[in-house]
BAFI-3210 file (N, C-alpha, C; in Angstrom, 3 decimals, decimal comma, padded with zeros to 6 digits):
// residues 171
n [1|2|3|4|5|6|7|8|9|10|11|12|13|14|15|16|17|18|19|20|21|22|23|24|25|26|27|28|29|30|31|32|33|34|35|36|37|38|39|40|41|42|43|44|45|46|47|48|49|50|51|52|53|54|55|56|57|58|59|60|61|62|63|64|65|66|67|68|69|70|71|72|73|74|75|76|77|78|79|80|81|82|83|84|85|86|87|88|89|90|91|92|93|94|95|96|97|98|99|100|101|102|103|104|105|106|107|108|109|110|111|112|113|114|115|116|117|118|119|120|121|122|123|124|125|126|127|128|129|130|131|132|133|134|135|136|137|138|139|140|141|142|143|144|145|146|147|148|149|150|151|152|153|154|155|156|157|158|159|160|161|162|163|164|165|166|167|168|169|170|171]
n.u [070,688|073,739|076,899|080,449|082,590|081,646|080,964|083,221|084,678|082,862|083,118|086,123|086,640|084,713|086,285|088,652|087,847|087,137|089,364|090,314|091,754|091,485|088,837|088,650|086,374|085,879|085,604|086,262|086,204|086,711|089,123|092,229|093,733|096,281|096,490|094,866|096,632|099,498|098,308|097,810|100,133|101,418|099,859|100,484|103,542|102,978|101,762|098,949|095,856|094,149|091,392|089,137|085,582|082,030|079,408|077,306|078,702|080,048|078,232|077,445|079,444|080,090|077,359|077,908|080,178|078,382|078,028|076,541|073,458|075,092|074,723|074,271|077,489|077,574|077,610|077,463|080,730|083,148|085,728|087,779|090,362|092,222|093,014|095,758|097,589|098,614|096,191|095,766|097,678|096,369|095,292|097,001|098,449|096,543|096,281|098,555|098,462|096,392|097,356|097,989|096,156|091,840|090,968|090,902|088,433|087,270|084,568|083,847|084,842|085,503|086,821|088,769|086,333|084,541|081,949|083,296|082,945|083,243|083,863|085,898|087,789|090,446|091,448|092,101|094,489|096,169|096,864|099,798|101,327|101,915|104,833|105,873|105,157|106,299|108,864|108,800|108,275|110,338|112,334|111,689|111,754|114,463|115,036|115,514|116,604|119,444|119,272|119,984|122,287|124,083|123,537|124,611|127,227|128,437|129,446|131,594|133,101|133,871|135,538|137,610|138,415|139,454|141,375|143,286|143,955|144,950|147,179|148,679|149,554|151,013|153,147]
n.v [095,277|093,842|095,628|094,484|094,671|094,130|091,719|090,513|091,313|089,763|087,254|086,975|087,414|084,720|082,748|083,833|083,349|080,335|079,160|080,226|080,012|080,996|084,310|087,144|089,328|093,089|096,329|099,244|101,840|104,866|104,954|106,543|107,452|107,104|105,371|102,945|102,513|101,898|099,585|097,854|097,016|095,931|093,586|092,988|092,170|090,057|088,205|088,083|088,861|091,771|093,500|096,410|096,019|096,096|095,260|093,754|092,544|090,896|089,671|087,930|085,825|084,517|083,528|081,952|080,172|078,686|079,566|080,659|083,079|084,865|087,138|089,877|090,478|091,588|094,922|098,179|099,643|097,477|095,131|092,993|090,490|088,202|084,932|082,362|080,406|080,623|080,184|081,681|084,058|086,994|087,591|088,062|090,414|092,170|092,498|093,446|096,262|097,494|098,173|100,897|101,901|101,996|100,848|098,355|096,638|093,788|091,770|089,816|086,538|083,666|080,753|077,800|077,767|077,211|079,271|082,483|084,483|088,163|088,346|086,382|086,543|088,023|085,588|083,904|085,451|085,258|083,112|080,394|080,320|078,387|078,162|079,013|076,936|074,607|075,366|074,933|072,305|070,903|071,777|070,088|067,760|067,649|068,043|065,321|063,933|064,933|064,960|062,015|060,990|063,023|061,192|058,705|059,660|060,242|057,888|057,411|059,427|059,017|057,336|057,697|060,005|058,471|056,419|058,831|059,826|057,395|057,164|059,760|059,276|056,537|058,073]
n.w [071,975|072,667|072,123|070,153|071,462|074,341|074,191|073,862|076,318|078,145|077,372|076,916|080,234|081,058|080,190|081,733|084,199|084,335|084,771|086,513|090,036|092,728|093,093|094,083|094,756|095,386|096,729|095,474|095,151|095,814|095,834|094,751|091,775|091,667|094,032|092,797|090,834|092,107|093,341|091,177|090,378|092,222|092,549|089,366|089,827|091,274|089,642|089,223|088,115|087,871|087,319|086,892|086,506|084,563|086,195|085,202|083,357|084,343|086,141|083,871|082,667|084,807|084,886|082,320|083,414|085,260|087,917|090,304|092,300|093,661|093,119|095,279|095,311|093,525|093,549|093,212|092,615|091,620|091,433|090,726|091,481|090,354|090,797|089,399|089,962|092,509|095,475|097,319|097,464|096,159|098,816|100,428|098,883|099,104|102,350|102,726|100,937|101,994|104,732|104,272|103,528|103,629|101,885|098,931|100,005|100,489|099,239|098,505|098,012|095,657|096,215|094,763|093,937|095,760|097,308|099,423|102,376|102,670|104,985|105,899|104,430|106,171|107,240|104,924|104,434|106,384|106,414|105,481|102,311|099,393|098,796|101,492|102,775|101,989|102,676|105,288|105,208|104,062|106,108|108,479|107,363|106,878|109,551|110,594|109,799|110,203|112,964|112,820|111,295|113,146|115,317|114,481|113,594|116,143|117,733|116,326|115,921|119,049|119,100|117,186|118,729|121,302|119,808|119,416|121,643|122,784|121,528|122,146|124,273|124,289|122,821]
ca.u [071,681|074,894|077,872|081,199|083,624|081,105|080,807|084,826|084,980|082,442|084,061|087,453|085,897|083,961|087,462|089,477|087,422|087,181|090,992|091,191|091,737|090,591|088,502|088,634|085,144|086,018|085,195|087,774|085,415|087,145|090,936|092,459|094,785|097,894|096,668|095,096|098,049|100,024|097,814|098,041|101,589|101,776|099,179|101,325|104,872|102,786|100,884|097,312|095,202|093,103|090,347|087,633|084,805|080,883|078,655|076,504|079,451|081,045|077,116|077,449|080,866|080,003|076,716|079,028|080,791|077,545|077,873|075,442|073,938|076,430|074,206|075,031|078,648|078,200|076,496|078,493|081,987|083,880|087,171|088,004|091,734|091,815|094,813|096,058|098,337|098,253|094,727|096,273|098,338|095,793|094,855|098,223|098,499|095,382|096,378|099,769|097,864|095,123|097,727|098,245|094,820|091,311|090,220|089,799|087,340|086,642|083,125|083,318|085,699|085,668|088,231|088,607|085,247|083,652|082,229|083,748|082,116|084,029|084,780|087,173|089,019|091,663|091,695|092,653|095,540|096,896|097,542|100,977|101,693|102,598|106,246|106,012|104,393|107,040|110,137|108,204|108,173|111,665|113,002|110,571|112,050|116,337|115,934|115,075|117,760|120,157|119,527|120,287|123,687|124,761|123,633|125,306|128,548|129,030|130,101|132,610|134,122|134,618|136,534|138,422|139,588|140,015|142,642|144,438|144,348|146,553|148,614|149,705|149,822|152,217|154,102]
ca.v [094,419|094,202|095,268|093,363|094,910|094,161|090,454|089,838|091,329|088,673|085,832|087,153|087,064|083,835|082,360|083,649|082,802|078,980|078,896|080,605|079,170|082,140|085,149|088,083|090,331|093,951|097,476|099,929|103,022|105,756|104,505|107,630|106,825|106,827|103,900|101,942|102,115|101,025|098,107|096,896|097,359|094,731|092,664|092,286|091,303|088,242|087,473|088,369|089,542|092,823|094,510|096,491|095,763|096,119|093,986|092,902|091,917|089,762|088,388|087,020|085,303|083,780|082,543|081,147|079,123|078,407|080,208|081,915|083,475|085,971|088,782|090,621|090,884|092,728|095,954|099,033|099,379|096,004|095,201|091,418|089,795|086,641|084,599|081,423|079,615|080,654|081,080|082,769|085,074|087,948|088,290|088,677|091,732|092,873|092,837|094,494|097,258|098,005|098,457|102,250|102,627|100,895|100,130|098,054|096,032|092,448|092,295|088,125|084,950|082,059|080,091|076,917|076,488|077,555|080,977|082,562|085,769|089,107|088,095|085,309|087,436|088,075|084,330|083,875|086,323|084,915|081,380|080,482|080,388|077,687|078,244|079,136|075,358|073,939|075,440|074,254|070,812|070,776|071,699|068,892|066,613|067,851|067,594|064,048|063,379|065,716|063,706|060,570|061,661|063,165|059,900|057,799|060,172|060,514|056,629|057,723|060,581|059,127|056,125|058,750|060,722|057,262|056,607|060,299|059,772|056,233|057,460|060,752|058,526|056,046|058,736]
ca.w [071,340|073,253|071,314|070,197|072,428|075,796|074,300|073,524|077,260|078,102|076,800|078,249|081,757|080,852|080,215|082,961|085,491|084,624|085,156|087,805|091,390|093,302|092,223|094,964|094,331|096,059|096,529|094,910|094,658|097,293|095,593|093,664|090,134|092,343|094,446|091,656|090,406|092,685|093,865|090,442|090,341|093,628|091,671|088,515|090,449|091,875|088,493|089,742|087,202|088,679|086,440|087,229|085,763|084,878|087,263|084,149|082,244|085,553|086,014|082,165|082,755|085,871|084,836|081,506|084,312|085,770|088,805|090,548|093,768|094,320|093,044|096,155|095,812|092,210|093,450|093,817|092,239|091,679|090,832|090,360|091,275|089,870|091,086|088,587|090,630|094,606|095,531|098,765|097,146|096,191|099,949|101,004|098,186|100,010|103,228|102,432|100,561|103,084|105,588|104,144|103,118|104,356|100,865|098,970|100,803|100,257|099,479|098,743|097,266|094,832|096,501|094,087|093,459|097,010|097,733|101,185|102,431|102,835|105,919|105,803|103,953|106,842|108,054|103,898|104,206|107,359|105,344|104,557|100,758|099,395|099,243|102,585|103,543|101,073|103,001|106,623|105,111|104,085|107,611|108,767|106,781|107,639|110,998|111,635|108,958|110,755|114,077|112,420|111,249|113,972|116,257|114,072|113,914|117,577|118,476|115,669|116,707|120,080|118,962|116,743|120,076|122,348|119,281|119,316|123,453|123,391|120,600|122,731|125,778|124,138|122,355]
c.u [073,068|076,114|079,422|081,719|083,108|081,069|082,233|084,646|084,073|082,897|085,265|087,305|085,577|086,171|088,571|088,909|087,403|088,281|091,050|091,090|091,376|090,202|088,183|087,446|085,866|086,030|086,110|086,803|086,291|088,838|091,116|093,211|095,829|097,704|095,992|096,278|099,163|099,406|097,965|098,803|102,017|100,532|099,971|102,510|104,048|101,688|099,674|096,801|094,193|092,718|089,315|086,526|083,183|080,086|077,849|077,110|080,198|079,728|077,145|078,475|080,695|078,712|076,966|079,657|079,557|077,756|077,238|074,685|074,686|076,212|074,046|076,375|078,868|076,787|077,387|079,274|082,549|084,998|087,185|089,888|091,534|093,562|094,566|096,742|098,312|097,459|094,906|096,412|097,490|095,292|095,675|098,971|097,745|095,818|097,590|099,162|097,060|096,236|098,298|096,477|093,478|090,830|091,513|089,426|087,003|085,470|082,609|084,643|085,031|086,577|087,907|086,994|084,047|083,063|082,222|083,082|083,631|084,674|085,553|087,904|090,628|092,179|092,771|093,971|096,643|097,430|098,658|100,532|102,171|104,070|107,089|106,156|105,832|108,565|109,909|108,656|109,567|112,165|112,537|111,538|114,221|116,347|116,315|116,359|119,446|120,669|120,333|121,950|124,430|125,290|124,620|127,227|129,217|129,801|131,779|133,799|134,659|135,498|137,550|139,280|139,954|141,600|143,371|144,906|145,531|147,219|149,367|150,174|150,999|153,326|155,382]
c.v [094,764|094,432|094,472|093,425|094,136|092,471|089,642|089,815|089,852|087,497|085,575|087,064|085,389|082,510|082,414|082,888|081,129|078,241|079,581|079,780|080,135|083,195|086,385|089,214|091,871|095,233|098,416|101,616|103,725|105,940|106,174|106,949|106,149|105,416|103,276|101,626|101,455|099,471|097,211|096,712|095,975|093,455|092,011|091,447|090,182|087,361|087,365|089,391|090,749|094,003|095,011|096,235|096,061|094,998|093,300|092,086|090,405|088,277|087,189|085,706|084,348|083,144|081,175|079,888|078,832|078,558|080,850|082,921|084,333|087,601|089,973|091,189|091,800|093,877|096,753|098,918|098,371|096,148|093,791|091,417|088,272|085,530|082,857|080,185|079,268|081,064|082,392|083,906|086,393|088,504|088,793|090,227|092,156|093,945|093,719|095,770|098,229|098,576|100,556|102,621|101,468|100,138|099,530|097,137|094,882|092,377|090,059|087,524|084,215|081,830|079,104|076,275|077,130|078,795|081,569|084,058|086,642|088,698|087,574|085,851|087,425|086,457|083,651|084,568|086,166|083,779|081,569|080,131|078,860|077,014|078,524|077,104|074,754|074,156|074,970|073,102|070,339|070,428|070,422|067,653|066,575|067,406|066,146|063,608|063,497|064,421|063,000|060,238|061,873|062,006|058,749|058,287|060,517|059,430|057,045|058,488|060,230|057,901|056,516|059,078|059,805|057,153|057,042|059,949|059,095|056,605|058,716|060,317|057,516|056,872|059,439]
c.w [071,894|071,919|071,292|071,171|074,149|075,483|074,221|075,617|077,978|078,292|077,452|079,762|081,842|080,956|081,292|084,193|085,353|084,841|085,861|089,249|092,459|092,473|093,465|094,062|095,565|095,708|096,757|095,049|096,261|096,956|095,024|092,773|090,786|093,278|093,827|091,184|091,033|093,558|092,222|089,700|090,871|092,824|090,189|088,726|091,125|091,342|088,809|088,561|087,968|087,967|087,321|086,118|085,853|085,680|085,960|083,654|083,179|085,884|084,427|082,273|083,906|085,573|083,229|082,226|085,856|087,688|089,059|091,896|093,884|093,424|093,972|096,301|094,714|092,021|094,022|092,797|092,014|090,644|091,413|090,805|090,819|089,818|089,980|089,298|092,184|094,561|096,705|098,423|097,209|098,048|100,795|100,422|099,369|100,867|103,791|101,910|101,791|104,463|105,645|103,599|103,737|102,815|100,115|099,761|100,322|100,293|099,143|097,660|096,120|094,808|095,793|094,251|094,588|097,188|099,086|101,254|102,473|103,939|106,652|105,379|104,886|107,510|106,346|104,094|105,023|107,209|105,244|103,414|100,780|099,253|100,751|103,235|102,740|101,969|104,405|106,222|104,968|104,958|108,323|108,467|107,242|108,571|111,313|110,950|109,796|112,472|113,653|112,025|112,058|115,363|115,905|114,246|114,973|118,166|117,653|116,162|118,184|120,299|118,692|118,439|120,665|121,245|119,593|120,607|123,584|122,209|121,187|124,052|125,856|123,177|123,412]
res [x|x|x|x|x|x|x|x|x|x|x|x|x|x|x|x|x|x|x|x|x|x|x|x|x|x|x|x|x|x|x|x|x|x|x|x|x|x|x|x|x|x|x|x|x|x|x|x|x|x|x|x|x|x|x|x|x|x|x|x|x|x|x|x|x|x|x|x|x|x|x|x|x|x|x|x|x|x|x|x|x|x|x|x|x|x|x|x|x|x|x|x|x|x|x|x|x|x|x|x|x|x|x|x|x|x|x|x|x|x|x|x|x|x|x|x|x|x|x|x|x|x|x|x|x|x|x|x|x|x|x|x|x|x|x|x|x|x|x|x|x|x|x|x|x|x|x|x|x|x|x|x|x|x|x|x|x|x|x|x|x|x|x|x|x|x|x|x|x|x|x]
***
């Protein structure tokens, strides 16, 4: 008979995950306190949820959100990110993290819906953001404007100086 606490957790799982937009599966076992801690330090400043958790309790929750298959990725250690907003985001933690240490280890995805292996992982992390794509599009959108402006303000300006010319010419 499972007890309450393992079925609230349950439920809480069962819940996050059907709002979430990615769900990063990965292997934390090898971390010490000091870098848990600081990975889920860099996980809170960019609103990423990152538990570890039991594999029974993650199988429950995921077959809740009728997911399934992916009884391979919950064997070993596991620790969950679960991003809300940018699915990107958590792989860009990642790959910032990993760069002082090799773990943790992507062991598999649920990008909106899809499941990507471990080893997309770095092709994920190499994505712009979407504030990234958002300030691309911008510029995109200035220049042509920019042109247009300037094409139009050039016959201007050189009517302007022809003016200044015969007014210092008949002065």
């Amino acid at each position: 008979m499972p007890n309450t606490k393992n079925i609230k957790k349950v439920e809480e799982l069962t819940d996050n995950f059907s709002k979430a937009k990615a769900i990063y599966f990965a292997e934390y076992h090898g971390l010490n306190v000091g870098q848990i801690t600081k990975l889920r330090s860099l996980f809170f400043k960019e609103n990423i949820e990152f538990k570890v958790v039991k594999n029974t309790l993650v199988k429950l929750a995921l077959l809740n959100n009728k997911i399934d298959n992916l009884d391979d990725l919950l064997t070993g250690s596991t620790a969950i990110a679960i991003a809300y907003e940018e699915p990107v985001l958590p792989a860009k933690v990642i790959k910032k993290f990993t760069k002082d240490s090799d773990l943790p280890k992507v062991k598999g995805i649920l990008f909106e819906g899809e499941y990507l292996n471990g080893d997309q992982f770095d092709r994920l992390a190499d994505l712009p953001s979407k504030d990234e794509l958002l300030v691309k599009f911008a510029m995109m959108l200035k220049s042509p404007m920019y042109k247009l402006a300037s094409t139009l303000n050039g016959p201007m300006q050189n009517v302007v100086g022809l003016l200044h010319n015969l007014k210092q010419n008949k002065s």
